[in-house]
Each structure stands twice: as structure tokens, then as C-alpha cells.
PALUM-344932 format. One line per 3 residues: number of its first residue (from 1); for each residue z, x negated, y of C-alpha. Coordinates in steps of 0.001 Angstrom, whole numbers, plus 500000, padded with zeros to 6 digits. Layout:
NUM	Z,X,Y ~ ...
***
This chain:
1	768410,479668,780110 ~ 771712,479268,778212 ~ 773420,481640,779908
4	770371,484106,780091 ~ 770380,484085,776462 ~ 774687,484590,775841
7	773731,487345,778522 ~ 771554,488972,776274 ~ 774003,488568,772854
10	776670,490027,774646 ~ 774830,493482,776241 ~ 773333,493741,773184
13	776812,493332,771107 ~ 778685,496278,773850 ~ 775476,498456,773192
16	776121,498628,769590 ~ 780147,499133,769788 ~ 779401,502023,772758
19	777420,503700,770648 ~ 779809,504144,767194 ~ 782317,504635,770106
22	780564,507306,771360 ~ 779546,508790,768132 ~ 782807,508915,766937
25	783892,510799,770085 ~ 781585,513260,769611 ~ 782169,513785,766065
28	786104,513706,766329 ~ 785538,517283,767854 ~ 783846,518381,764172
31	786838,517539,761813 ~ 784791,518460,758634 ~ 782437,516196,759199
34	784067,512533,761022 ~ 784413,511116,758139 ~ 780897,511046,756979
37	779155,510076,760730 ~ 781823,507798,761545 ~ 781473,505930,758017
40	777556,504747,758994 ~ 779336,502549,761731 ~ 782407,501521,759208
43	779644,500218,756623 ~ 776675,498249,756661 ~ 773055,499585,756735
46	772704,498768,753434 ~ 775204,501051,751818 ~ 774671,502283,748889
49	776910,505792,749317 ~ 776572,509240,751188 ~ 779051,511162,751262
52	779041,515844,751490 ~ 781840,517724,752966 ~ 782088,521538,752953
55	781454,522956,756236 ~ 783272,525426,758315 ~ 782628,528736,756934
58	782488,527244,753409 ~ 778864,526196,753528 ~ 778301,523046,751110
61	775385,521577,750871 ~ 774455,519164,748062 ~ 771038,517053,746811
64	771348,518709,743408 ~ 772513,522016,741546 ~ 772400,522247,737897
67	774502,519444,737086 ~ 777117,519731,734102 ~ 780275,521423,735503
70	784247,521047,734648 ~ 786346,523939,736299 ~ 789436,523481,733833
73	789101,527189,732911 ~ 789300,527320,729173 ~ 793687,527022,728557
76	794967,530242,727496 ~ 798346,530028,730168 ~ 799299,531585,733610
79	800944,529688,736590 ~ 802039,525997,736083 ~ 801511,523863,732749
82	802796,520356,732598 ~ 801194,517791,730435 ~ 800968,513951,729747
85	797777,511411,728544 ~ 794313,511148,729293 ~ 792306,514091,729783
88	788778,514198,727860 ~ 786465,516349,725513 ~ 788884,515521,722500
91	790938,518613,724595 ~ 794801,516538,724232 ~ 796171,519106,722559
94	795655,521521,725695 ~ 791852,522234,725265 ~ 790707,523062,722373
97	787659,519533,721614 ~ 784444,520169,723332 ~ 786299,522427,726036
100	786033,519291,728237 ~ 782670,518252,728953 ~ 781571,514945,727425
103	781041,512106,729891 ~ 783861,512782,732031 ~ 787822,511774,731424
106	791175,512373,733736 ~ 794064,510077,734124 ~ 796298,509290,736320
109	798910,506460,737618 ~ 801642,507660,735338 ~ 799460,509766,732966
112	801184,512890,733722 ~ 799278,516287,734770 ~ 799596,519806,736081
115	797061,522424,735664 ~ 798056,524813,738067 ~ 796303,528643,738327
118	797701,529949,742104 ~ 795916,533933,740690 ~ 796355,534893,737552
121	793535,537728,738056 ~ 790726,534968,738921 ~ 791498,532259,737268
124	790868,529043,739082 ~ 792907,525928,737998 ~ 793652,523119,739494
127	793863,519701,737733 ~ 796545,517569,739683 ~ 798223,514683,739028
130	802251,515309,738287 ~ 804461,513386,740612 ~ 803256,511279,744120
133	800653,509450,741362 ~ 796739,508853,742038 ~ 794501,510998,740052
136	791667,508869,737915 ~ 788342,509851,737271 ~ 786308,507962,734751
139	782690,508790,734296 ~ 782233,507004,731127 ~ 778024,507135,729541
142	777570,505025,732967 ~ 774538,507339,734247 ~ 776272,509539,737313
145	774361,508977,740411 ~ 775463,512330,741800 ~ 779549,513963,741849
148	780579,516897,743705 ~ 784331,518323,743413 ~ 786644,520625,744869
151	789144,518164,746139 ~ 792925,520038,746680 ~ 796798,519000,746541
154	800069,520389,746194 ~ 801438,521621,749296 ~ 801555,524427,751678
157	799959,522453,754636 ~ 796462,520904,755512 ~ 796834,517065,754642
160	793918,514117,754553 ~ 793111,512972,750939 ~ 791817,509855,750308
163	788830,508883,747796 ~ 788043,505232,746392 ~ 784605,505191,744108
166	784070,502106,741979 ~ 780940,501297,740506 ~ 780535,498422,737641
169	783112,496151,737168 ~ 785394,498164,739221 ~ 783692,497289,742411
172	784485,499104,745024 ~ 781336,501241,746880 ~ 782875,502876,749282
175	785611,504819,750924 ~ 786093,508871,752015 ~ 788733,511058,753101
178	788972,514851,753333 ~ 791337,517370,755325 ~ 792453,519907,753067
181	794952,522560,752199 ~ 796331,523712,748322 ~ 792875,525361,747586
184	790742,522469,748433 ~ 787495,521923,750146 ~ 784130,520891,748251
187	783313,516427,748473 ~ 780446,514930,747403 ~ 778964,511488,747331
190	775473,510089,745797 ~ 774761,506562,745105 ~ 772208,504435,744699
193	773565,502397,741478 ~ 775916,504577,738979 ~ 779244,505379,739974
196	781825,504817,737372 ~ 785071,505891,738913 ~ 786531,507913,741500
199	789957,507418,742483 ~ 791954,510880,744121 ~ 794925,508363,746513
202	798575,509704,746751 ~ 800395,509028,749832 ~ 803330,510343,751644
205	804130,512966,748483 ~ 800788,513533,748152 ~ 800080,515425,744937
208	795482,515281,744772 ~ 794009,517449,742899 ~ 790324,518489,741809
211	788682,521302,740139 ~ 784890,522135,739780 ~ 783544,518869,738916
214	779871,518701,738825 ~ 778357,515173,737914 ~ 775137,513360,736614
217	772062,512187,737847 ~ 769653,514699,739342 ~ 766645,513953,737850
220	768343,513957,734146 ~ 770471,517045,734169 ~ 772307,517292,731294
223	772510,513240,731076 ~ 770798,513139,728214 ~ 768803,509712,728685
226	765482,511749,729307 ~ 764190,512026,732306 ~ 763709,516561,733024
229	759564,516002,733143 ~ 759827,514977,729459 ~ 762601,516318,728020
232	762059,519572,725732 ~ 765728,520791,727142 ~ 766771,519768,730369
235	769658,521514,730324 ~ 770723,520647,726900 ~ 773393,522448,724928
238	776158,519101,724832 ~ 778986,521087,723510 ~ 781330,518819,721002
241	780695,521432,718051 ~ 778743,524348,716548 ~ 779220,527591,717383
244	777741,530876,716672 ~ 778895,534149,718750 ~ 782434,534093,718564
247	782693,531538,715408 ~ 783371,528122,716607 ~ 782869,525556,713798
250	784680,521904,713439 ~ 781016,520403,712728 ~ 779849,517957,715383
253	776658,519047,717891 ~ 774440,516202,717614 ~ 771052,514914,719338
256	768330,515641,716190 ~ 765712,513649,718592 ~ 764882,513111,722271
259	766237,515670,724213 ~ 766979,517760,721414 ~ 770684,518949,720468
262	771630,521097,717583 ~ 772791,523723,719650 ~ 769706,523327,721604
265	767976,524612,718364 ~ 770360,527703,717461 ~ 770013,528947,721478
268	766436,528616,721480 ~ 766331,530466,717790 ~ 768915,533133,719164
271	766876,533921,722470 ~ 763726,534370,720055 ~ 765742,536929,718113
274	766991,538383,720877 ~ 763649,538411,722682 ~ 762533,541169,719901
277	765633,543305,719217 ~ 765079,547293,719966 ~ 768421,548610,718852
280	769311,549915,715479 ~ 766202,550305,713959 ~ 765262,546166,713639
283	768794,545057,713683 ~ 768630,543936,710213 ~ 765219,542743,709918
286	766725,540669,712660 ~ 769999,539154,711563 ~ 768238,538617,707887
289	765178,536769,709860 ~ 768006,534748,712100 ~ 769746,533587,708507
292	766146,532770,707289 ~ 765213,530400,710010 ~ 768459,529138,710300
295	768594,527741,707177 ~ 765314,526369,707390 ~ 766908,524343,710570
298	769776,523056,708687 ~ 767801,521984,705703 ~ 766037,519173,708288
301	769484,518866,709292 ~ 770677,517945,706248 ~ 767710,515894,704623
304	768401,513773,707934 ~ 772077,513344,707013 ~ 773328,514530,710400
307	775476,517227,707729 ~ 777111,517919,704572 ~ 776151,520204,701851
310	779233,521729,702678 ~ 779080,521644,706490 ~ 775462,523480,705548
313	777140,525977,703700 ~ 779555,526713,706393 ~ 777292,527319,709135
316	775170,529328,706613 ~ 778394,531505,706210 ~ 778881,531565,709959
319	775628,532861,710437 ~ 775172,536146,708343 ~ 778930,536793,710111
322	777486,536455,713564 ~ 776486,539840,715629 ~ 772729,538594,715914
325	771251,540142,717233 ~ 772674,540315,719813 ~ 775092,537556,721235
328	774010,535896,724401 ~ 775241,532661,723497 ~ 774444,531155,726877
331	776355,534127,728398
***
């Protein structure tokens, strides 16, 4: 009975290493997509990651669109720009603050970057780390469920990147790697607990790099805290400052209740403006009715504290200066 049951253990034990064998076989022959099939034999059931990889003929498929998105497209320079620190929405000197957006910062081993644009005529850059350094990824408000990125590096052949993603206490959730070339290939990964860093590896003069990084958790778009079936915005306005048109003001964009940004405010007023302009003949019943109910949004503003007298004053200003109607200030 003994050896019945050993028997057993072992058939059972062969039927379980066949099959990943097999599996990974089969997938070998589908490069784009080993690493995600073989991985559910690598890790337990119990895992809490899945991982995305673009598909031949560029298809990408990911559990959420909508997400807040950092493409690196806001520098005013052509070709290759060299700089050093951490990379967040206080801009380092080569953003201007707010260009970044907020919940997201870029370091690396050495803290040295490139931003690299290969066509000047469609911009695209490139955030890679300077030198045969890994590049850092720190989600930092602790509620990304949910990252998708272009993942690239600096050379003129196809070579395997490697990706390490951390979740609290730099615990380490799981491993990926992706077969690219300079422009990159799309990566995703969704967890069940919140991911708090993604590591890009170097190896062999690997230089990783990453544009179009989308990241939050799908059911809370714009990371806000509130949950999209209650909040009045769910794709709030989270730039780092005021704007209006082309006038971008050093006064911080703050949440004025649940869901609610400043900017969410001004859009909302400037669609209703916008939503009644018929050319010439209203434009100034307009703009003086956009001044009007602006101020009567920055006097809450201010009786709240969340601005000066003088920061009032200034977006006042900013206002009657602003073509509205008609900006599109989402556009």
C-alpha cells in the first residue's frame, strides 16, 4: 500500500512538470507572449501579478484606459538632453512644475538621465537612464493597482529587458521581461495589493528606458481617493497650478472637497461658456459673464483660505486676459 501510494505522488508530481514543460514549448514559438504563460508555472497560484505584452502587429490590450498618462513631451529641445536627480512634478529644472504628473517620480542607480526624441517632427521622448544604470520608478500616494509603459533602451538591436515590481516595504511581487528594440514595446502588470515600485534592470550595457506611463487604479481614475460612482470628476483636473488659456499661474491647484479640484471648477465653468458662444455677437456678454462667475468661485476660494487676496487678484487679472470664449482648455 506504501508503494501504491509513492506511486501515486510521483505520476502525479511528472504530470505537473510535463505540463509547464509542455506549455512552455508551445509558447517559446510566441516570443511576445513566453514570458507571461510561462510565469503561471514560475509562481504560485496565489500570485498576486498579471502581467500585458504588446502583441505582434502592435495590438495591446489592457484592463483599463483612462488612467493618468506621462509621455515626457512637454521640454522645449530636439535630439539628446542629458540631465541628473530625481525626476517628479516639481519639473528639476527641465519641466516646467506640474509638467510631470503628480504621483509618479524617476530615478535611477546613479541619478543621471537622457530624454532622448529619435523624430524631431513627432515628438516622442524617451526617458532612459544615462550610463549601464537601472531606471527607478516610484509610485508614491500608494494607490496604483494598474501600470502600463512603453518599455525601450538604447541600442540598435532587439535585447530582453528586465522588470522587478515591489510592493510595500520593498517586497518584491514579481518578475517580467520584455524583447525589445530602441522604440520599445507596450508592458503592463495589475496587482492585487498596490504596487509601489517598478524597477527597469541594466545588464550587459543595457541602457532601459520608458515612455507613456499610464498608472492608477481603475476604478479611481484620476487617484483621487473617490471611488468614479461617487466622485463629481472622475477624471479630475490634478495639474500642480492654475492656468487659464495660455496664462499659467504659480498658484497651487488644490482639492476644494471630494473629488473636486480647482481646475475642475474653471473647466467645468469654461465648457459652460463655451457651450453658448455664437461668434462675435455674444463674445463679450461671454468673457464679462466668465469674469463674473469666476470671481464668485474664488471668493469661496478665498473665504476657505485655500488663496491669497493677492493670489485672488491675480487669477482675476488672468481671467479678463484669457480668449474666453473660446479656449478649449482640455484641448
Amino acid at each position: 500500500m506504501k508503494h501504491l501510494k509513492n506511486a501515486i505522488y510521483i505520476i502525479f508530481a511528472l504530470t505537473v512538470i510535463l505540463s509547464c514543460e509542455k506549455e512552455q514549448n508551445t509558447l517559446f514559438e510566441n516570443t511576445e507572449v513566453k514570458n507571461q504563460e510561462i510565469s503561471h508555472c514560475d509562481r504560485p497560484e496565489n500570485s498576486v501579478l498579471t502581467f500585458y505584452y504588446e502583441e505582434e502587429g502592435g495590438k495591446f490590450y489592457f484592463p483599463c484606459e483612462g488612467l493618468p498618462l506621462e509621455d515626457f513631451n512637454e521640454p522645449n529641445f530636439i535630439d539628446i538632453f542629458r540631465f541628473n536627480g530625481i525626476l517628479d512634478e516639481n519639473g528639476n529644472g527641465i519641466f516646467r512644475p506640474g509638467d510631470i504628473v503628480s504621483g509618479v517620480e524617476f530615478s535611477s542607480s546613479n541619478n543621471a538621465f537622457a530624454l532622448i526624441n529619435y523624430d524631431p517632427y513627432h515628438p516622442s521622448n524617451i526617458l532612459v537612464a544615462d550610463g549601464e544604470t537601472n531606471l527607478i520608478i516610484n509610485f508614491t500616494e500608494g494607490n496604483v493597482q494598474l501600470a502600463s509603459m512603453k518599455i525601450a533602451q538604447w541600442s540598435r538591436t532587439y535585447r530582453d529587458v528586465y522588470l522587478d515590481v515591489y510592493g510595500w516595504e520593498e517586497n518584491l511581487l514579481g518578475e517580467s521581461s520584455i524583447f525589445v528594440h530602441t522604440y520599445g514595446k507596450y508592458w503592463g502588470v495589475s496587482s492585487k495589493e498596490p504596487i509601489m515600485k517598478i524597477i527597469i534592470r541594466s545588464s550587459n550595457g543595457l541602457w532601459p528606458g520608458v515612455d507613456d506611463i499610464s498608472f492608477g487604479y481603475c476604478d479611481d481614475l484620476d487617484n483621487d481617493g473617490i471611488l468614479n460612482e461617487d466622485d463629481p470628476y472622475p477624471n479630475s483636473n490634478r495639474s500642480e497650478t492654475l492656468s487659464f488659456g495660455e496664462n499659467n499661474l504659480d498658484i497651487k491647484n488644490m482639492f476644494i472637497a471630494d473629488g473636486t479640484t480647482m481646475m475642475d471648477q474653471i473647466d467645468n465653468l469654461i465648457i459652460q461658456i463655451n457651450e453658448s458662444y455664437r461668434g462675435e455677437s455674444n463674445w463679450d456678454e461671454l468673457h464679462k459673464a466668465f469674469t463674473t462667475k469666476l470671481a464668485h468661485i474664488t471668493y469661496y476660494w478665498r473665504i476657505n483660505k485655500l488663496i491669497t487676496a493677492g493670489e485672488r487678484a491675480e487669477i482675476s487679472n488672468a481671467g479678463w486676459n484669457t480668449d474666453i470664449p473660446y479656449f478649449n482648455q482640455k484641448g
